[in-house]
Structures are given as structure tokens and as C-alpha cells.
C-alpha positions in Angstrom: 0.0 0.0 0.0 2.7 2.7 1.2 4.8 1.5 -1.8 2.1 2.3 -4.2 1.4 5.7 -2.7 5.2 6.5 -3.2 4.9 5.4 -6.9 1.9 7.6 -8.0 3.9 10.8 -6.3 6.6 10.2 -8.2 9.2 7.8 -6.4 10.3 6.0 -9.5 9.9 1.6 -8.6 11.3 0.7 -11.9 9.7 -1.4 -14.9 6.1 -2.5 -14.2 7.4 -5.8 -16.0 10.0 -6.4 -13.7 7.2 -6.4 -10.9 5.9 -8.9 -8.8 2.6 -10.0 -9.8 -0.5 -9.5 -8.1 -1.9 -12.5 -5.8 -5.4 -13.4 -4.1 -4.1 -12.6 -1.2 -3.0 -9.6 -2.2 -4.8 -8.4 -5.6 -3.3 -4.6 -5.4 -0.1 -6.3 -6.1 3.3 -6.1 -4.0 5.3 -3.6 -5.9 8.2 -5.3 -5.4 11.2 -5.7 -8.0 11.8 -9.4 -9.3 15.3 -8.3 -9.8 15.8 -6.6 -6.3 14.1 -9.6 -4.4 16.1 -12.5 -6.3 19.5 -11.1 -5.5 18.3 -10.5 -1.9 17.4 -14.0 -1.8 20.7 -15.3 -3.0 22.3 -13.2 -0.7 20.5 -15.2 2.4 21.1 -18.4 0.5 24.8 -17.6 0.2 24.7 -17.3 4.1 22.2 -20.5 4.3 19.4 -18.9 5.2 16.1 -17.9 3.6 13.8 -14.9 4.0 11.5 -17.2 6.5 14.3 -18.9 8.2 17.2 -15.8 8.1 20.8 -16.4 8.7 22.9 -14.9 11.1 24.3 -12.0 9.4 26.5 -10.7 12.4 29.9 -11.4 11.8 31.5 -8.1 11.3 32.0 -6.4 7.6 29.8 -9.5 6.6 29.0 -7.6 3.4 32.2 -7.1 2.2 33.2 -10.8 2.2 34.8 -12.1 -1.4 32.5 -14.5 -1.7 29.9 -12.0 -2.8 32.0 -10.3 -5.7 29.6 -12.0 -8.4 26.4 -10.7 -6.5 28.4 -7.0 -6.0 28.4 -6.7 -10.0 25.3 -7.9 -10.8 23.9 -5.9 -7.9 26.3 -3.0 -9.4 24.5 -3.4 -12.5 21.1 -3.5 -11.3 21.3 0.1 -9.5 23.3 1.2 -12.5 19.9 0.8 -14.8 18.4 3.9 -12.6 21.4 5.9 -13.5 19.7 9.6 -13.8 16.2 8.3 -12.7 16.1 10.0 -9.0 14.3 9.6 -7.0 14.4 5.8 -7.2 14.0 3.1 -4.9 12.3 -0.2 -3.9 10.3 -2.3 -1.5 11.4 -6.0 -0.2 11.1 -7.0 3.4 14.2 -8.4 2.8 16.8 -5.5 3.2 15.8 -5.8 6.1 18.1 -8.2 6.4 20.5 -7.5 3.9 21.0 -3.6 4.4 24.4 -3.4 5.2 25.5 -4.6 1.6 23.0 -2.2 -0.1 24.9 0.4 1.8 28.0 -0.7 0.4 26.6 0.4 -3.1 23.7 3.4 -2.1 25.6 4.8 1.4 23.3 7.7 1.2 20.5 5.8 0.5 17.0 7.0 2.7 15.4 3.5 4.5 11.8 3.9 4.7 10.9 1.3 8.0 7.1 0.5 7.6 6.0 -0.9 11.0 2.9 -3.0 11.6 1.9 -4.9 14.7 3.6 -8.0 15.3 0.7 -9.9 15.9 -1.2 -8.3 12.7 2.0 -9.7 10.6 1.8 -12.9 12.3 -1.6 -13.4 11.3 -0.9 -12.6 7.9 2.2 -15.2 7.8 -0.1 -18.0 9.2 -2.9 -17.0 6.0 -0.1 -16.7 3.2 2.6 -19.2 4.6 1.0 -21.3 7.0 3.5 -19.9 9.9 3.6 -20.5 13.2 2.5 -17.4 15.6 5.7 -18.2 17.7 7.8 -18.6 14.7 6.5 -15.4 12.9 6.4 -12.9 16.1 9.8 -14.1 16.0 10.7 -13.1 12.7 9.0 -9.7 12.9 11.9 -9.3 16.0 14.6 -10.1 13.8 13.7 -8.4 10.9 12.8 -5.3 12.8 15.9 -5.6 15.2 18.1 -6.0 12.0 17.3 -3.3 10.5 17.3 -0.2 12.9 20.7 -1.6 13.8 21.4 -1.1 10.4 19.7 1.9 9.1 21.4 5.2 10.8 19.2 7.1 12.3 19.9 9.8 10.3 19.1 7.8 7.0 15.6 6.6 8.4 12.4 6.8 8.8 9.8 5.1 11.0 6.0 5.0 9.2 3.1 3.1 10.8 0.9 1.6 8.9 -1.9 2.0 10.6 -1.3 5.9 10.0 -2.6 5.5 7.0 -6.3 4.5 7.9 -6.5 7.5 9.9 -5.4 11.0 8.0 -3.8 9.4 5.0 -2.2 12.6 3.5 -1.1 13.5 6.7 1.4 10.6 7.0 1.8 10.1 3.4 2.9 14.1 3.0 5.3 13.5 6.2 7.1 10.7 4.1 7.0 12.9 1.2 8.8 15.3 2.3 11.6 13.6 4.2 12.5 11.8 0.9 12.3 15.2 -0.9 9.4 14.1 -3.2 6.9 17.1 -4.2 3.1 16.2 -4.8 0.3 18.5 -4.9 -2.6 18.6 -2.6 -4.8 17.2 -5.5 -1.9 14.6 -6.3 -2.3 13.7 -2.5 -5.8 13.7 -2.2 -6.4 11.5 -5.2 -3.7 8.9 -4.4 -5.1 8.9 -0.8 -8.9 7.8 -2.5 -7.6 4.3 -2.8 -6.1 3.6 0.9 -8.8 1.1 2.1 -9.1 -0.4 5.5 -9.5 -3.6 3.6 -5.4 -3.1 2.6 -4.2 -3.7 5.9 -6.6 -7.7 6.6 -5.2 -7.8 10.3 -5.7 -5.3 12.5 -4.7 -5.6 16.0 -4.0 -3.8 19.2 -1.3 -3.1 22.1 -2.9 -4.9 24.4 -3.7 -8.0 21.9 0.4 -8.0 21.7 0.2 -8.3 25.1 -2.1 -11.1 25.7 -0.5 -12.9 22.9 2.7 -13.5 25.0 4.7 -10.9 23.0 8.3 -11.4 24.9 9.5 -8.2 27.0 12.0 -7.6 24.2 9.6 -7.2 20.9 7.2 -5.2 23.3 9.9 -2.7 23.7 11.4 -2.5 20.4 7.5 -1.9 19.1 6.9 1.1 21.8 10.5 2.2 20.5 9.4 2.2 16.8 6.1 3.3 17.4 7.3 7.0 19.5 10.1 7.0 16.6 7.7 7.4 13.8 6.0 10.2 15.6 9.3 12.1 15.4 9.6 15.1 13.5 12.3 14.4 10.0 14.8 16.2 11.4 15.1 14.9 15.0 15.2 11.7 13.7 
């Protein structure tokens, strides 16, 4: 949903044929680059992990290892196609993980952190993946963990999903403008027209966290991302 947003004010996704195509579960598609997503999953599989069961990417300078000279040039090669094409980016769940070798190509690059509830992403793992609560609050830790470790906080930004059911332009225009993207109020207002409460399928609370059993840990890194995203830009 945020992804799309971005697109129609401007933020260029690349091809529409290099795109992820739309599923049942998800019929507004997933605006996610083939390209981008297959050399993040080789990256995990070069580390012998996958994006459902990550590796442990923690040895230091992990990104810079020789093994991953043939992904660095194709990688090269792939940000080299929007050469001239700013502003650019993509969405995949999976730089999450692999941040720290996007930075070694893009070290300015702006990380957009779209936060949900942990227990409204489990829910949506068990539909699409079959997923285990345990196993999928578990991955919304590491994911989440991972990358504000690696995102500086000066080269982030914390949105909430749920923002965007309540005062879409509001949220949407905050985003805008840390990533330096101009859209008129008309632009807004008509991109806004399509954010449905039906985007986001599971909505949950604090306290349903809670009663789910949500460990100490994730319960403090999602108060800690949730008063981050209500930060202005530039104390970020």
C-alpha cells in the first residue's frame, strides 16, 4: 500500500514488467522488484538462510566478504539501470536483512521502515505461509531488530501503517517530504482515495500483543518504533 502511494507521487519503482505480480491474497499487487528480491534472496542463500528462516548476518563487515563479488556486480548493474532516474527506490522485506551490503553500493541511500503490529504480521504469515504465531512474532523481531541496527538514524524513517487508515495525507505528505518528493494537494488527495481499510486484513492492538505473549523484548522494540515514527524528519 505505502509502496504504491510513493509510486503515483513520483518515487520511480522501476519497470512495471519487472514487478511482482498481483496474488489473491494480495490483488493490489506487492510492488516489489523481481530483480531486487532475487539477488536478496541469493544473498540469504549464500549465508544458508532464507527470508522465512534468516541467517545470522552478524559477523562483522559480513557484506564485504569475497565470496559475494559475483552478487556485487550484478547488484552494481542493477542500481546502474536507474542511473539519472532519482528519486528511485524499492520495497522487499528483505533489506531488512541485507541492508548493510545495499549500503556498500547506495551509502546515502534514505530507509523507509514501515512498521505493523507483530501480531497483525503474524496473522498474515499463518494466512499466506501457514506460519507458526511463535515462529512469525519471532521473525518480525529479527527483521525489525536488524534493520534499525542497520539503518542510521539519520538515513531513516519510521511510518506506521496503521497511520494511514486515519489522516492518509497527513502521514503520506510527512514521508513525502523527508524523501524530498513534491506532490500537490490534488496529487495527495487522489492517491489517498484508494487507501482502504481492507489493505491492511489484520488489524490488532497493544494490548492484543500483550495477551498474545509478545516477549519483553519485541514489546519494547515496538513502543520504540512506534514514539520513533511520531518524530519530526529532522530529529530523527
Amino acid at each position: 500500500m505505502i509502496a504504491s502511494l510513493l509510486y503515483d507521487c513520483g518515487l520511480d519503482l522501476g519497470p512495471q514488467n519487472d514487478m511482482l505480480k498481483p496474488a489473491p491474497n494480495n490483488p493490489e499487487g506487492f510492488w516489489e522488484s523481481r530483480s531486487f528480491l532475487g539477488l536478496n534472496d541469493e544473498l540469504l542463500n549464500a549465508h544458508g538462510g532464507t527470508w522465512d528462516c534468516p541467517p545470522r548476518l552478524d559477523a562483522v563487515a559480513w557484506e564485504n566478504e569475497t565470496n559475494l563479488h559475483p552478487l556485487r556486480v550484478r547488484a552494481k548493474k542493477l542500481v546502474h539501470r536507474f542511473v539519472d532516474r532519482e528519486p528511485w527506490g524499492w520495497k522487499d522485506p528483505r533489506n531488512s536483512l541485507t541492508l548493510p551490503f545495499w549500503r556498500t553500493l547506495l551509502p546515502e541511500m534514505k530507509v523507509l521502515i514501515c512498521v505493523r503490529n507483530p501480531l497483525a504480521v503474524a496473522e498474515s504469515l499463518w494466512v499466506r505461509s501457514e506460519i507458526p504465531r511463535a515462529a512469525a512474532l519471532q521473525l518480525w523481531l529479527h527483521y525489525n531488530r536488524s534493520v534499525r541496527s542497520s539503518a542510521p538514524a539519520s538515513s531513516r524513517l519510521v511510518t506506521l501503517c496503521d497511520n494511514y487508515l486515519h489522516g492518509p495525507q497527513t502521514e503520506l505528505r510527512r514521508v513525502l517530504d523527508w524523501f524530498g518528493l513534491s506532490a500537490t494537494e490534488e496529487t495527495l488527495e487522489r492517491v489517498c482515495r484508494r487507501v482502504k481499510p481492507s489493505l491492511l486484513h489484520h488489524r490488532t492492538t497493544q494490548n492484543d500483543l500483550e495477551r498474545a505473549g509478545a516477549s519483553e523484548e519485541m514489546l519494547a522494540l515496538y513502543a520504540e518504533l512506534r514514539e520513533e515514527a511520531l518524530l519530526l524528519p529532522s530529529a530523527v
